[in-house]
N, C-alpha and C positions, 0 to 999 in steps of 0.2 A: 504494500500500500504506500502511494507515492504521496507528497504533499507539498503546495506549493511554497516557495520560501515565503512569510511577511516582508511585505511592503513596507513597514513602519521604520522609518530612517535611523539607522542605530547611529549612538554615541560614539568619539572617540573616548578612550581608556579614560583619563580624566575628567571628562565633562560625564558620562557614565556613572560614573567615581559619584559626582557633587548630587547630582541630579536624583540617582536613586539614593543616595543620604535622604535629599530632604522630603522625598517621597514615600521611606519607609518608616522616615518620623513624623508623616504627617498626623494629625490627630492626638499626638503625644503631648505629654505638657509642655511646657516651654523650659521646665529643668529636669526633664528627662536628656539623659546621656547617649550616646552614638551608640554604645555598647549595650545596650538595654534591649530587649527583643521586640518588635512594632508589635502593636494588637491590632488585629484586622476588625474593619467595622460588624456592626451586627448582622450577619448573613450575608456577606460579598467582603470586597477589598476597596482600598483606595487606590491602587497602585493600579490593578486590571481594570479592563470592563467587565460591566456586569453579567455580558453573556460568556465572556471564556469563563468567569470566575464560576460561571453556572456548570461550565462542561467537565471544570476540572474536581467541582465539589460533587460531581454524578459518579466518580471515578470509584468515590467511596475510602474508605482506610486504605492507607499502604504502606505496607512493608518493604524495607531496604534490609538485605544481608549485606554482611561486610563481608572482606575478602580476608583479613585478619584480624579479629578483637576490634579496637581504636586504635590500632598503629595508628602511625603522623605519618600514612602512605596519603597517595594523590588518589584520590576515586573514593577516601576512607574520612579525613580530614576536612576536604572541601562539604562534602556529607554531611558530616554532622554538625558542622557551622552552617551549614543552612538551616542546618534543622534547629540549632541552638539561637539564631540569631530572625529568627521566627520568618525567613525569608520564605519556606514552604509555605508558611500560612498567609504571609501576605499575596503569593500566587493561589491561594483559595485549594493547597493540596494538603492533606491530613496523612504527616509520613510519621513511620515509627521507625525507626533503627536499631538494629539487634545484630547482637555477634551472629556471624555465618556460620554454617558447618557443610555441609550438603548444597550447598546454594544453586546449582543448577539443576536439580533433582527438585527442591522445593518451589522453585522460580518454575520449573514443568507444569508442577502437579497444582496450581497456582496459589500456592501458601504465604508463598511474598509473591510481589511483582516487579521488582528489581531486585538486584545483587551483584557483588564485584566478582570474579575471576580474576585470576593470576596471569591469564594473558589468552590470544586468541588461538593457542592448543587447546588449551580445557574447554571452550567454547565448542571447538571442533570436535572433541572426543565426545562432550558432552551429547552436542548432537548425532554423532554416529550409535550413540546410545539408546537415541529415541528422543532427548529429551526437546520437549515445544518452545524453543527459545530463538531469541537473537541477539547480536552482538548489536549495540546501538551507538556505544562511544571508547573507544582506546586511547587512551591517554599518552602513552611515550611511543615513541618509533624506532628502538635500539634495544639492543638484548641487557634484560634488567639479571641474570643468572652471571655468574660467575664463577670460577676455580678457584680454589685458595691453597697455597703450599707454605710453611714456612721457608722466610727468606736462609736462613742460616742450612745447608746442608740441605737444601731442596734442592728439587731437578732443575736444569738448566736450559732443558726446551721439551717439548711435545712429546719428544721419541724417549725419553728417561721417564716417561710415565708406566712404562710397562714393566709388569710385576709388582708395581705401587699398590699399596693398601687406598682409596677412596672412598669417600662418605656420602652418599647422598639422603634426601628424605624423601621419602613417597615413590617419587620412581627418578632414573637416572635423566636428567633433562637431558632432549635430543637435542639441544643445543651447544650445549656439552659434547655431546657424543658425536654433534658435525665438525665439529672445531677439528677433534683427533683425526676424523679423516679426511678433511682438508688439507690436514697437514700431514700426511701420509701414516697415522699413527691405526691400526687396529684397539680403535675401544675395547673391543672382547680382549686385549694385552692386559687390560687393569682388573688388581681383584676390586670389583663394586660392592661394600656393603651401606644394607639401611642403618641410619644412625637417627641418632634423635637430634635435638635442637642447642642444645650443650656446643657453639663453637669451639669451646678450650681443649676439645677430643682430638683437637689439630696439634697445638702448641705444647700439647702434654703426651702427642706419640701417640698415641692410639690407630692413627690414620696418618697417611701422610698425603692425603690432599682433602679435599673437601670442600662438594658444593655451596653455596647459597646467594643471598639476594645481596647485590651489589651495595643498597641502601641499609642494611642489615649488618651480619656477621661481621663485615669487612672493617667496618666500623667498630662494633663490639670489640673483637682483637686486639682493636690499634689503640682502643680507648684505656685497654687493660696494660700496654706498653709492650705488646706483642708485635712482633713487627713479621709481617708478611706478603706473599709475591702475591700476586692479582694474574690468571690464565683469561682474558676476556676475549670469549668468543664474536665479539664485532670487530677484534681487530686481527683477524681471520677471516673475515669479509664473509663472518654470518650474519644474516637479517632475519630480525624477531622484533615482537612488541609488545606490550605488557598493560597491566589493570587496564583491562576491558569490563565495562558494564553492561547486561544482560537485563532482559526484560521476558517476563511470559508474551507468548504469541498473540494470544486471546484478548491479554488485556489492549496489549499495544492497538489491535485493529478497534476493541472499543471504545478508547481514551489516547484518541492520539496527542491532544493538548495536555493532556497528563503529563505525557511523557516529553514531549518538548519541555513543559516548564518546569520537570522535576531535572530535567537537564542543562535547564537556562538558569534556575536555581545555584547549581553544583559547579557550575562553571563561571557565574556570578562573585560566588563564594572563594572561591579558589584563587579570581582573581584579586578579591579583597584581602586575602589571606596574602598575598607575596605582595603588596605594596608596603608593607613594612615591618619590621621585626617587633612592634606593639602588636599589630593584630595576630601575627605569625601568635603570639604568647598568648594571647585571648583564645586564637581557634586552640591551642594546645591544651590549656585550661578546660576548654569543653571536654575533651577527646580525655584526659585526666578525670574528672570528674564522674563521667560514664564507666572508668573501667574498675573492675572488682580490685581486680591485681597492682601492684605495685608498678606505676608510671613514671618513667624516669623521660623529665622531659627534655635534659641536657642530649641525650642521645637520638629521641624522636624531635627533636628540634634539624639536628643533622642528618635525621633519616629524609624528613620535609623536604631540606635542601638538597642533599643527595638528588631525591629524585624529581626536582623539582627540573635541576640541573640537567639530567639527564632527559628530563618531556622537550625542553628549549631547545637544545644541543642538535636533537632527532628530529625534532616538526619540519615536515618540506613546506618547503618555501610557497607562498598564497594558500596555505590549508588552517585551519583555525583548530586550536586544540579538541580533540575527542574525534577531530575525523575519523573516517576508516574506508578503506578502497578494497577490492580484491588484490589488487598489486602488494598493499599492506599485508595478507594474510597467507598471499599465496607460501611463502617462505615453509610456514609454518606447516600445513597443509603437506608440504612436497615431504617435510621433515616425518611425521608420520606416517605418512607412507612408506616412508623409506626405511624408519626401526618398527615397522610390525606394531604400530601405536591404534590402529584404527583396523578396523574390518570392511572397511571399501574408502576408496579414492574422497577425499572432503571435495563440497564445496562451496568454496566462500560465497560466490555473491550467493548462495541460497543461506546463510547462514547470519549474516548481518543485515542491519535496512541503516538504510544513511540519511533516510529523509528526514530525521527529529532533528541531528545539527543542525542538515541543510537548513531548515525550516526555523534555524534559531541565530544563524549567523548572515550576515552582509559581508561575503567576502570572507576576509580572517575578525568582523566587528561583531562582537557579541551584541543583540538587538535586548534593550534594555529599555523600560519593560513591558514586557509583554503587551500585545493589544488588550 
């Protein structure tokens, strides 16, 4: 289902910036603060009209799954500052947020109606699975996985990986697994074992390589005064790309203003979030607040920019963040196939719909707000 882009003349960055300020405070008192969540009027918004605000309150309650807990990941962060900063509710959409587990399985069976994935394999596995979903916004364009060796007495290239003890979690990333035979190395050379989430299984011997997220572990290590090699399969001239958000099928065909502005919301947010290292602390404070567990915000402050760094670095050039093409996924797609990851050939343009960006962007200008 295809949708035409709005007409409604989007803002530059800053006038965007000013504009939805004093629109999401409208109504508020006059020493009500920036940071204070708007209250939407009684039965609509000040911000919409009143007929999107109608279609998007038809939608009903909606559930967002995270792709991990409240990390300070991108697709997880921008999230829950929308939800915190009552921006959902000024677009007239009634979202809850809860840690994930299953989230393409639940996102199927329609339990939520969004959630994050870890990148546009799972999407694709997902679907060769059966499950009723699509890929609707991807966030980075470059491979978010990594290798990790200790620097002292680690291998020296590619080919010194074999007979190496390795760590991964869940399953061995094909991205990983293209790097080695890119670079003429036999993956099947390495012993692969499952490990848990404990990085120091690296710098304490256990393993002598070991997966994980760039924004992540790599960090963890170095913050502990561990010093170690970085194997980054993009500069092997692999291509991947990471937090993808997913929607049920069902619901997308019957709320498609839902989904534009649960996404005009998220992208809104996100950009409020990187104009400065105050609100940077604010959105973290929500994401804190929400979790059961112990929040260290020094480190998810790094993970933020981590991959904040990495979404900027990766965007081609005239595409607005959360794009997504078959060209984008194809990588991924070919990767699967190729380690026995799926039971038939993917296919992306069946697997994603791109017209909620389209439908939310002028160009690379986020269209702010909403009709």
């Amino acid at each position: 289902m295809s949708h035409a882009p709005l007409t409604k003349k989007p803002l530059t960055a800053l006038a965007a910036t000013a504009a939805a300020s004093a629109l999401l405070l409208a109504g508020c008192s006059s020493d009500s603060s920036a940071s204070e969540a708007p209250t939407a009027s009684a039965g609509g918004s000040d911000l919409i009209s009143a007929e999107r605000c109608a279609e998007n309150q038809a939608a009903g309650p909606i559930t967002f799954l995270t792709s991990f807990a409240y990390a300070a990941s991108v697709g997880i962060l921008d999230v829950v500052t929308a939800k915190e900063k009552g921006i959902f509710d000024e677009l007239c959409l009634d979202v809850t947020i809860e840690p994930g587990s299953t989230n393409a399985q639940l996102v199927s069976a329609g339990t939520a109606q969004f959630a994050g994935l870890g990148s546009p394999s799972d999407v694709l596995v997902a679907v060769d699975n059966g499950a009723d979903i699509s890929g609707i916004a991807t966030y980075g364009n470059t491979v978010a996985i990594t290798l990790m060796t200790n620097k002292e007495g680690g291998p020296s290239s590619l080919a010194d990986f074999s007979g190496l003890t390795a760590g991964y979690k869940g399953a061995i990333p094909p991205q990983i697994q293209a790097m080695f035979l890119e670079d003429g190395v036999d993956p099947a050379s390495i012993n692969w074992v499952s490990v848990g989430y404990d990085p120091t299984i690296l710098p304490n011997g256990q393993v002598q390589a070991l997966t994980g997220y760039k924004s992540n572990e790599p960090l963890a290590l170095e913050s502990q005064g561990f010093e170690i090699t970085q194997w980054d399969p993009a500069e092997y001239g692999i291509k991947s790309a990471f937090n993808t958000q997913i929607v049920n099928n069902t619901f997308k065909e019957e709320h498609p203003t839902a989904v534009e502005d649960f996404l005009r919301a998220s992208f809104y947010a996100y950009n409020w979030i990187n104009e400065s290292d105050t609100n940077l602390d604010e959105a973290l404070g929500y994401a804190e607040a929400l979790s059961d567990a112990g929040y260290d915000l020094v480190s998810s402050k790094a993970r933020w920019n981590t991959e904040v760094g990495l979404v900027e670095d990766s965007q081609p050039e005239g595409t607005p963040l959360g794009s997504e093409s078959v060209e984008q996924w194809t990588p991924e797609a070919d990767m699967l196939v190729e380690f026995d990851l799926v039971g038939s050939k993917p296919d992306p343009a069946s697997a994603i719909d791109t017209s909620f960006v389209d439908a939310i962007y002028d160009g690379t200008e986020l269209i702010w707000p909403a009709p």
